[in-house]
N, C-alpha and C positions, 0 to 999 in steps of 0.2 A: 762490645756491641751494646748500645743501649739498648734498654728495654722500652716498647711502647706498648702501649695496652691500647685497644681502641674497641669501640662496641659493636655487635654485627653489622648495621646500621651503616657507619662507619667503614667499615671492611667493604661492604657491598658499595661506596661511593670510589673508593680507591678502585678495585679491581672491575668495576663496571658490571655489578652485576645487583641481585636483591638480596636482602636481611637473609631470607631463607637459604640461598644458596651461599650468603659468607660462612652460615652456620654450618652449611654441610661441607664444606671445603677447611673450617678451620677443625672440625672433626677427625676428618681425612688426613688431613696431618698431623693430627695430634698435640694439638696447640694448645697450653695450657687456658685454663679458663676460668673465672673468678666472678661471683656476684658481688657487686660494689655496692658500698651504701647506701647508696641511691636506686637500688634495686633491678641495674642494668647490668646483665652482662658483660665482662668485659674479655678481649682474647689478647693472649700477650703474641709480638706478630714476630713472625719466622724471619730470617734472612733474604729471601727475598720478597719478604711484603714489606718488610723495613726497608727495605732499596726501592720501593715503589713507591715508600710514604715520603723519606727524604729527597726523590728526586721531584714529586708533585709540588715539594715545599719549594724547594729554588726555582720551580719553574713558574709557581703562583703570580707570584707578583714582581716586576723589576723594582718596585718602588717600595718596594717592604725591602729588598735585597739592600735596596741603598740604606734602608735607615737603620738596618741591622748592621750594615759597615760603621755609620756615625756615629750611633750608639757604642761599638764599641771604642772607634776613636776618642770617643770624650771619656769612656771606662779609661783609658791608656791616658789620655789627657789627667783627665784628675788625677789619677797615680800618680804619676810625676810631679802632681803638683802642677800642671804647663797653663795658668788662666789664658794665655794669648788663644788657645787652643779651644776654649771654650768660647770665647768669641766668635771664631771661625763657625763654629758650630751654630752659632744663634745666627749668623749670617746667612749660612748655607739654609739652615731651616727657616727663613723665612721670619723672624721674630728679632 
């Protein structure tokens, strides 16, 4: 399972609620907790706050989902060396 770290702030936008009540919920669970260099706390998220943050991400945007597909096509493209395949790509994006 990845690990994601996110800041109260953060927690309280996921789960719908405020900074003060992600604190008291990631307390409650006993979530590990770490001040970052930047002087914000951060919470590393349970199993199911990770399932609430990955399913927020694909639901975000269809238009991020596609360019996350094409990006990786051309990652697959280059590998192989396929230039034909990189054309496609400048096509589809517009360029």
């Amino acid at each position: 399972m990845p690990q994601i770290w996110m800041t109260y702030d953060e927690i309280a936008e996921l789960i719908g609620s405020n900074a003060d009540a992600a604190r008291a919920q990631a307390m409650h669970r006993s979530l590990d907790r770490r001040k970052s260099r930047d002087g914000l706390t951060r919470v590393k998220l349970d199993l199911e706050w990770t399932t609430r943050f990955i399913a927020a991400i694909r639901e975000a945007d269809p238009a991020l989902d596609q360019a996350i597909r094409q990006l990786q096509g051309m990652r697959d493209a280059m590998y192989r060396g396929d230039r034909a395949a990189g054309a496609n790509f400048a096509a589809e994006s517009g360029r």
